[in-house]
C-alpha positions in Angstrom: 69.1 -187.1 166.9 72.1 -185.1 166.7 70.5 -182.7 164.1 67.3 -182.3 166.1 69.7 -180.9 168.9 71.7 -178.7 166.6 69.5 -176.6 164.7 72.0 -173.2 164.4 68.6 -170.8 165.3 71.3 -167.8 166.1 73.2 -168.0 163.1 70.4 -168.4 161.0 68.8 -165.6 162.5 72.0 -163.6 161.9 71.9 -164.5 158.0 68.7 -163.4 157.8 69.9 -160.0 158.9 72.8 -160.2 156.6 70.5 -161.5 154.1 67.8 -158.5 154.2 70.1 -155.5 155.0 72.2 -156.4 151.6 68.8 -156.8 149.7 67.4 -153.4 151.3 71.0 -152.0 150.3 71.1 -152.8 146.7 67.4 -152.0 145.8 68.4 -148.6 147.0 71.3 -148.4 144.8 69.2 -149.8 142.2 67.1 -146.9 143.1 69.0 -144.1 143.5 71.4 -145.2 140.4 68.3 -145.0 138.1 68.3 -148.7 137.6 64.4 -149.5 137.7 60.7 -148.6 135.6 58.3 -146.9 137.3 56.0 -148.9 135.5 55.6 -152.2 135.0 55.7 -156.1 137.2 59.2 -156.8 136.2 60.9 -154.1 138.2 64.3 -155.8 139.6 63.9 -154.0 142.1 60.6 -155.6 143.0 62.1 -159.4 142.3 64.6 -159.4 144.8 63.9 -162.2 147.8 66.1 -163.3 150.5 67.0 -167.2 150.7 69.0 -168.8 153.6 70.0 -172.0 153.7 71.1 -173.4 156.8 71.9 -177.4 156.8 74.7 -178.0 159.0 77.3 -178.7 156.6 76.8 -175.1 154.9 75.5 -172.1 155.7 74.3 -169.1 152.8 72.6 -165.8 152.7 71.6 -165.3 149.0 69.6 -163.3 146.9 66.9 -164.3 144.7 66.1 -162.0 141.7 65.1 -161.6 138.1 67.9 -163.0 135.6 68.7 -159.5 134.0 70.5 -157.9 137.0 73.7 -159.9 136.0 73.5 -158.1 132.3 73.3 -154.9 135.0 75.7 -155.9 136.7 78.7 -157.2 134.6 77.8 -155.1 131.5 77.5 -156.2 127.8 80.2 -156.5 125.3 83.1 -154.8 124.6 82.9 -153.1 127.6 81.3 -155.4 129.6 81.4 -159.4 130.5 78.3 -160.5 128.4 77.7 -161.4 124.5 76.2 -158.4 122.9 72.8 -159.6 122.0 72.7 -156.9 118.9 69.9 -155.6 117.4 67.3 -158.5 118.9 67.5 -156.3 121.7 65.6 -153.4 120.1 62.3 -154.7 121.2 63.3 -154.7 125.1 64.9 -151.2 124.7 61.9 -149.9 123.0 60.1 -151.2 125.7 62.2 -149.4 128.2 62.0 -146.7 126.4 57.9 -146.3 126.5 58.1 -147.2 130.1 61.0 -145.4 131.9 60.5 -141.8 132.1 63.0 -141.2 129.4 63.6 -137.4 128.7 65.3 -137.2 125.2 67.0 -134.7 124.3 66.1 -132.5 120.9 68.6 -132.5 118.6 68.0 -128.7 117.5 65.1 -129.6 115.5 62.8 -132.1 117.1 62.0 -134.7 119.7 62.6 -138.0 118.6 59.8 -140.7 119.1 60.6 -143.3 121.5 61.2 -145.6 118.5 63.9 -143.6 117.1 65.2 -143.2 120.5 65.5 -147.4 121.4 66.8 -147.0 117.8 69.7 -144.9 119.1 70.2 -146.8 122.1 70.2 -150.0 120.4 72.9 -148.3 118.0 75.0 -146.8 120.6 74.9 -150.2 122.7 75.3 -152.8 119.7 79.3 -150.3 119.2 80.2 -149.4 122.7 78.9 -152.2 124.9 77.5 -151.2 127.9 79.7 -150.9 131.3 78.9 -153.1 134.3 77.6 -151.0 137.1 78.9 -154.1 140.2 76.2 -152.3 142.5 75.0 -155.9 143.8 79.5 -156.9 144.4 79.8 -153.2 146.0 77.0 -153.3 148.3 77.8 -157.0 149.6 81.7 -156.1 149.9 80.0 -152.6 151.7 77.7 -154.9 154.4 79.4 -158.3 154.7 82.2 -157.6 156.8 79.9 -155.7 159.6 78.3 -159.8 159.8 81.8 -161.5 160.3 81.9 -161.0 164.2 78.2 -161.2 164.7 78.1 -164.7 162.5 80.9 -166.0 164.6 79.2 -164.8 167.6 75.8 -166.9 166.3 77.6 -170.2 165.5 79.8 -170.0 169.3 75.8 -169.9 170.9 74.5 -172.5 168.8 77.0 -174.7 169.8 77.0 -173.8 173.2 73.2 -174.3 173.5 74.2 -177.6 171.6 76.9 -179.0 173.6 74.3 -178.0 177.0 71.6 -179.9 175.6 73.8 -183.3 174.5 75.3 -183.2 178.5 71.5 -182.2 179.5 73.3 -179.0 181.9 
């Protein structure tokens, strides 16, 4: 019965806000960092979701989104957090390459195919790594501390709409 009178509407309403404004916020540094294909269903940008969970107990805003933004995000070795996943990579990059508006650059003589070119990436990232852009942390640490008051706020009226129901004021 007691959960049936508690049900937290305000602060979930609030996460849901939090939730949403951090998603809108990093798909536009995705964005304007050139981290996305114009082409293509598996743009990150288009598999971010918002997911609250509100139980009670525990409360979370979280983001839902393709697996690859952590490789984005934390950067591949040495440079980065992630195992270097070496030239088994070349296929993906190649793919990139033919997707994302890539402008090489000649080398004096000619433009190299988008083969050679996922060739050179692949080469480049396989020695230097690739460093982790923490767009996703920065945009959360940016956003998160405009919710603290407004959370608080949220849970003080849920459980004042609580404790007015269980003494029926």
């Amino acid at each position: 019965m007691a959960d049936e009178l508690l049900t937290f509407e305000n602060t979930t309403a609030v996460l849901q806000e939090l939730a949403n404004d951090v998603m809108a916020g990093y798909k536009e540094k995705l964005i304007r960092d050139g981290h996305f294909t114009y082409y293509g269903k598996d743009r990150l940008v288009d598999t971010i979701s918002t997911v609250v969970t509100v139980d009670g107990k525990s409360f979370q805003a979280s983001l839902k989104m393709n697996y690859y933004w952590q490789f984005l995000e934390e950067g591949i070795q040495p440079l980065g957090k992630f195992k270097n996943p070496g030239w088994a990579s070349f296929p993906f990059i190649l793919k990139w390459v033919e997707i994302k508006p890539v402008i090489p650059k000649p080398d004096g003589k000619r433009i190299p195919s988008p083969k050679s070119l996922a060739y050179l990436i692949t080469r480049k990232r396989n020695d230097v790594g690739m460093e982790g852009s923490h767009g996703f942390e920065k945009t959360r640490e940016a956003i998160l501390p405009l919710y603290y008051k407004r959370i608080e706020e949220a849970l003080t009226k849920d459980i004042g709409v609580y404790i007015l129901k269980v003494f029926n004021w």
